[in-house]
C-alpha positions in Angstrom: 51.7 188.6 165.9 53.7 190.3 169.2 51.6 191.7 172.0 51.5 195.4 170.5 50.2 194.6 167.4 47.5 192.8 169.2 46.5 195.7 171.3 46.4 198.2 168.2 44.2 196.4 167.0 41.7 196.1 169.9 42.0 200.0 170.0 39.5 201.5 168.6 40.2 205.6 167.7 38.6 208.3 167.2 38.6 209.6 163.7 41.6 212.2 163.4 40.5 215.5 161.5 40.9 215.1 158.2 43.8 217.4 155.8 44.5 217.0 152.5 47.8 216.3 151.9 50.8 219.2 152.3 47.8 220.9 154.6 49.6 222.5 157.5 47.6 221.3 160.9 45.5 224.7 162.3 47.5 226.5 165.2 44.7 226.0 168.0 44.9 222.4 167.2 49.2 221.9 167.2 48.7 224.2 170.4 46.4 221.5 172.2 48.4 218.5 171.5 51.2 220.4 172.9 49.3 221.4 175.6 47.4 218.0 176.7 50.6 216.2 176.3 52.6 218.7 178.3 50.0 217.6 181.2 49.7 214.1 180.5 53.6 213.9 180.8 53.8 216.2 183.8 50.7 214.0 185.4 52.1 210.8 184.2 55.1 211.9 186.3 53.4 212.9 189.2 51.8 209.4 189.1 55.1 207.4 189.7 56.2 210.1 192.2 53.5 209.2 194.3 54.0 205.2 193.7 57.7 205.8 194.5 56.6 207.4 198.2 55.2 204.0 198.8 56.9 201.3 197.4 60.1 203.2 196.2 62.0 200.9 198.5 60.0 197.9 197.6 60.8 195.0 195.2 58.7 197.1 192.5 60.9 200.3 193.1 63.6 200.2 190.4 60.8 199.2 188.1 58.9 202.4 188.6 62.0 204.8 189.1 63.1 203.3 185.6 59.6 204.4 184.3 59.7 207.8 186.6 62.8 208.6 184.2 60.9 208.1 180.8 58.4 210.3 181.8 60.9 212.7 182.9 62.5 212.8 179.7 59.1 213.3 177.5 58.1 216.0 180.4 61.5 217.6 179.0 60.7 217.8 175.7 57.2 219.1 176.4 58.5 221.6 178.8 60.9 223.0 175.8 58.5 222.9 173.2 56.0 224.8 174.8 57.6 228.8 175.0 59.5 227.4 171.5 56.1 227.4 170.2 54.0 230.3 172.2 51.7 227.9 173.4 50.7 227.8 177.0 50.7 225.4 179.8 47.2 224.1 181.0 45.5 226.0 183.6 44.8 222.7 185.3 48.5 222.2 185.8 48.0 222.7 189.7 45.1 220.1 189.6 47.3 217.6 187.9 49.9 218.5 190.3 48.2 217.0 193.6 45.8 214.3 191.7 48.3 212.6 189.7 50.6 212.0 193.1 47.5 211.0 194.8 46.3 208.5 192.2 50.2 207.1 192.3 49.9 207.2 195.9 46.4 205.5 196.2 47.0 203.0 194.3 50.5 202.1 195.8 48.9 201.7 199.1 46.8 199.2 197.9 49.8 196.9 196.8 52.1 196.6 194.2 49.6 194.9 192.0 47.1 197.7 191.9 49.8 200.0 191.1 50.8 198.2 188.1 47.1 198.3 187.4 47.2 202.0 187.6 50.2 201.8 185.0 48.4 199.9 182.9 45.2 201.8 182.7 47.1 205.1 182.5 49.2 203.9 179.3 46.0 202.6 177.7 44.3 205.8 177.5 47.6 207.6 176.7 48.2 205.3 174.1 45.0 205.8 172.2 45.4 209.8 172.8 49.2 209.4 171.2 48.1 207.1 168.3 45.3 209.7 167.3 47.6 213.1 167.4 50.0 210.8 165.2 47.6 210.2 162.5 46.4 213.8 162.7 50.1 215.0 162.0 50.8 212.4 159.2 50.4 214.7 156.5 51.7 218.0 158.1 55.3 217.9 156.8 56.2 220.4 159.1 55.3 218.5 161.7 57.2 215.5 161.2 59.2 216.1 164.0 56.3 216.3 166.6 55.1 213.5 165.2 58.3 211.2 165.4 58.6 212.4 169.3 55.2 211.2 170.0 55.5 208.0 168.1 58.8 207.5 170.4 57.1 208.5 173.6 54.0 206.2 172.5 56.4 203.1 172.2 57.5 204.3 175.7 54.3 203.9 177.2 53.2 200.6 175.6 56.3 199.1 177.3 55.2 200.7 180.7 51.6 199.0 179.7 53.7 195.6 179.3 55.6 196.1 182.3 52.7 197.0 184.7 50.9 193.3 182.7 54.1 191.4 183.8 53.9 192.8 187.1 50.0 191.0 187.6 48.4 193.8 187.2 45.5 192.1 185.9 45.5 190.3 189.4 44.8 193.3 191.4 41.7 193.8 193.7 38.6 194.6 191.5 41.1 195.5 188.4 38.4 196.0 186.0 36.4 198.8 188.4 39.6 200.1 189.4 41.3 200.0 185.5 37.8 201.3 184.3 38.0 203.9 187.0 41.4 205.5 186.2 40.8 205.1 182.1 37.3 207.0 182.5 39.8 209.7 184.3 42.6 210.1 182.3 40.5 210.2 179.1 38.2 213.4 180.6 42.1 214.8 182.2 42.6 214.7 178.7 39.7 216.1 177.0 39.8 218.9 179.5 43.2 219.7 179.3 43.6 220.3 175.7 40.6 222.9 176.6 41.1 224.5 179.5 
């Protein structure tokens, strides 16, 4: 049993909306998965830009720059997708702006470790958000598509999780406050930017 499997399993998920099969997802709710994960990319981003003021010439530096460019590259395909599909960008996009650099920054400041703890936290609660929009587009045939890009850009994030674990993340000052901290965070960033 590898590592990932592992964690799926301690992950517990909300129930996805039930569809019968060949049912086409509703629009409002296609339009906040594209929405929240438009944010979570664009914050997610922010995040290692603010870890790379820091340590970017550190030991840790390629490490995050390598991650920086992921997040980039999902931020891409969110950024596309968004006027392809009429839906609009969170209103919060500002907030996210200047809290997801301070979060990278914050963190970084306190050492490398606790940055990695950041990572880790961050990934956690993204990769419970991903897994749930996955099962809610597993019977929209439409949206097959989506739902191969967010299984990708899952997979993505668990090996940012992994890489933030083999970095001692767990070894970081107070890591469960400060991992329980940022997970209670990103999960309401979440819930209020599918809304909002």
């Amino acid at each position: 049993m590898t590592a990932d499997t592992k964690s799926l399993r301690k992950t517990t998920l909300p129930a996805p909306r039930r569809y019968l099969p060949g049912d086409k997802l509703p629009q409002e709710e296609l339009a906040r998965i594209l929405r929240v994960d438009h944010a979570g990319e664009y914050g997610a981003r922010r995040i290692y830009e603010g870890q790379l003021a820091i340590l970017g010439r550190s030991r840790v530096g390629p490490v995050i720059r390598e991650m920086w460019e992921q997040e980039a590259k999902h931020l891409s395909y969110f950024e596309k997708a968004l006027p392809e599909r009429r839906v609009r960008p969170t209103l919060l996009h500002p907030v996210w702006h200047v809290a997801g650099f301070a979060l990278g920054a914050a963190t970084a400041m306190m050492g490398e470790k606790a940055a990695m703890a950041c990572t880790v936290a961050v990934e956690e609660a993204i990769d419970e958000h991903y897994a749930a929009q996955s099962a809610a587009l597993e019977n929209d045939a439409e949206e097959q598509p989506l739902k191969e890009k967010i299984d990708e850009f899952r997979a993505d994030e668990l090996e940012h999780r992994d890489i933030g674990l083999a970095h001692h993340a767990e070894q970081a000052p107070a890591y469960t406050l400060l991992s329980g901290v940022i997970k209670a965070g990103s999960r309401a960033a979440i819930w209020l930017s599918q809304r909002v």
